[in-house]
C-alpha positions in Angstrom: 121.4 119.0 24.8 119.0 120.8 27.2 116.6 123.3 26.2 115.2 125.9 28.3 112.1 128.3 28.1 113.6 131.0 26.6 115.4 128.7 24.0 111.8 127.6 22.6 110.4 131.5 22.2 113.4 132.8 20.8 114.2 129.9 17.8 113.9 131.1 14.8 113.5 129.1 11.3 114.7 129.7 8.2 112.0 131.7 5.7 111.3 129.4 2.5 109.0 129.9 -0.5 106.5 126.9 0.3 107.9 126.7 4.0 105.5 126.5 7.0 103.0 129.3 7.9 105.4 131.6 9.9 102.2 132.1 12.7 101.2 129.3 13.1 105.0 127.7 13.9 105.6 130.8 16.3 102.1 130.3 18.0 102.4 126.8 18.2 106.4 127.6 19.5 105.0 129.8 22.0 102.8 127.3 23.6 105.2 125.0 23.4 107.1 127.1 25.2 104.8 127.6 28.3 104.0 123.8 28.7 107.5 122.8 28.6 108.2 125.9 31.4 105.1 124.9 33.0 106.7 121.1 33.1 110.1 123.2 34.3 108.6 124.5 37.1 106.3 120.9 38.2 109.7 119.1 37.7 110.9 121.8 40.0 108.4 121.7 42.8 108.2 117.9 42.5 112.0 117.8 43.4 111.6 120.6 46.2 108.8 118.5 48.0 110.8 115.3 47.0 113.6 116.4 48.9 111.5 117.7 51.8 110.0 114.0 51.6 113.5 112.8 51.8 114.3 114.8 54.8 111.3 113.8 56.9 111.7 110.5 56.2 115.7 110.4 57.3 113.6 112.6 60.5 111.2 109.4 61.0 114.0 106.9 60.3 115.9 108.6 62.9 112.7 108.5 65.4 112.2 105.3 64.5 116.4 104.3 65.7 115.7 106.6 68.8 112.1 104.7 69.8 113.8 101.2 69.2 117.1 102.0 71.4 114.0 103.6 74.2 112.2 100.2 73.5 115.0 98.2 73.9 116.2 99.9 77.1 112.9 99.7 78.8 112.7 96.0 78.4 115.9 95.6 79.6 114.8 98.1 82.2 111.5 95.7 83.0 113.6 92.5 82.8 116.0 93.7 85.2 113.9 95.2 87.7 111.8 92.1 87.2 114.8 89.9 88.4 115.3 92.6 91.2 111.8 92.1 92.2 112.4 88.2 92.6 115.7 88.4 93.9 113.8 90.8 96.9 110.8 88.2 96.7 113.5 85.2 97.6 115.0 87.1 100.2 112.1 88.1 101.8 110.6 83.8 101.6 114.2 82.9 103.9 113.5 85.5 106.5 110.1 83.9 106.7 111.2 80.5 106.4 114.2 81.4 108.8 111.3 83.2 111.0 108.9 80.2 111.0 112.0 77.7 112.0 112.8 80.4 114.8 109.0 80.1 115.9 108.9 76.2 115.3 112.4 75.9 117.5 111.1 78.3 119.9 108.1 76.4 120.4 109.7 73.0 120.7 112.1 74.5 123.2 109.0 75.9 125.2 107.1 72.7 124.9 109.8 70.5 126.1 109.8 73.5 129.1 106.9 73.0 130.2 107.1 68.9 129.5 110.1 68.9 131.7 108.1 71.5 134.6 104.9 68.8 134.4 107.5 66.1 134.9 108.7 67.7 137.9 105.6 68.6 139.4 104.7 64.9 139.1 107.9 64.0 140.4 106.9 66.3 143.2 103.3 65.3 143.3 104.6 61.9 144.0 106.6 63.2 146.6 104.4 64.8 149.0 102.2 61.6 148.3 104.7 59.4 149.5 105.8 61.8 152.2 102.0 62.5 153.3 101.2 58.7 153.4 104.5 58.1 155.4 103.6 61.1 157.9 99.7 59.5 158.1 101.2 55.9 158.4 103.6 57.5 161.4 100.6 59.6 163.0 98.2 56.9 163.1 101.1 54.0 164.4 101.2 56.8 167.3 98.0 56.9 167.4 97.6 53.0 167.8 100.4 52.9 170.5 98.4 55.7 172.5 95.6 53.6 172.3 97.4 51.0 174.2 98.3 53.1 177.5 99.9 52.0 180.4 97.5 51.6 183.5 97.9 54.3 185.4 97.3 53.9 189.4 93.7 54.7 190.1 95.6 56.4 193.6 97.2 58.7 191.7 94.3 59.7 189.7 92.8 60.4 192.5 95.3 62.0 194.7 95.7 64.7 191.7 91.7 65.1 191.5 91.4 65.7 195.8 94.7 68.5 195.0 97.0 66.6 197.2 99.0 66.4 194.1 99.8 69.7 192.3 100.4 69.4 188.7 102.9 71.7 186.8 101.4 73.9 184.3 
């Protein structure tokens, strides 16, 4: 059985001879009466703010879910680009290392170039040498077979020097 306020102020007890002093029991109800609507109106509030307890903690439970599925999706968010990031890293290590085998072939191709041109020119240098020595060789065996004229008549000589001979110029 619940008892209110109003059920407290308005009870009413039964008059006997030697029975209880009639103001005392209706002071003492009356008192009795505002403490338990006092309690009444506590329980009251206490149950209000209870349930406004309730409801901000089903708010932060639901901010709590929310920040956990944002947490969640930014690490996935930082792994992924994270794997982006070395996949791009990767890539751009081949083009170097493609690059730098480019460069290296390049420069092998260009050395053996210029090998193969100072190969020549020593081929060529060799060349002239031999062809210069065989010109010298041929100049100075001309030379030595000038060197060994044939006598020419002393008459003659001297017929061309008095003008009774007439050279062609």
């Amino acid at each position: 059985m619940r008892i209110s306020p109003l059920d407290i102020y308005h009870q009413e007890f039964k008059k006997t001879t030697f029975g209880y002093n009639v103001t005392q029991v209706n002071e003492f109800l009356e008192e009795v009466g505002m403490a338990y609507e006092k309690l009444l109106k506590e329980v009251n509030s206490l149950q209000d703010e209870n349930e406004r307890m309730k409801e901000r903690l089903q708010n932060y439970e639901q901010m709590e879910k929310r920040l956990e599925k944002i947490l969640i999706t930014v690490q996935e968010t930082a792994k992924e680009q994270t794997k982006q990031a070395r996949r791009e890293a990767e890539l751009i290590i081949q083009k170097a290392e493609i690059k730098a085998e480019q460069l290296r072939k390049e420069a092998q191709q260009n050395l053996q170039a210029e090998y193969q041109s100072l190969q020549e020119l020593k081929g060529s240098k060799e060349l002239f040498r031999i062809r210069f020595k065989t010109l010298l060789e041929s100049h100075l065996q001309l030379l030595e077979e000038k060197g060994s004229e044939p006598e020419i008549d002393i008459s003659v000589e001297e017929d061309i020097a008095s003008g009774r001979i007439e050279l062609d110029q």
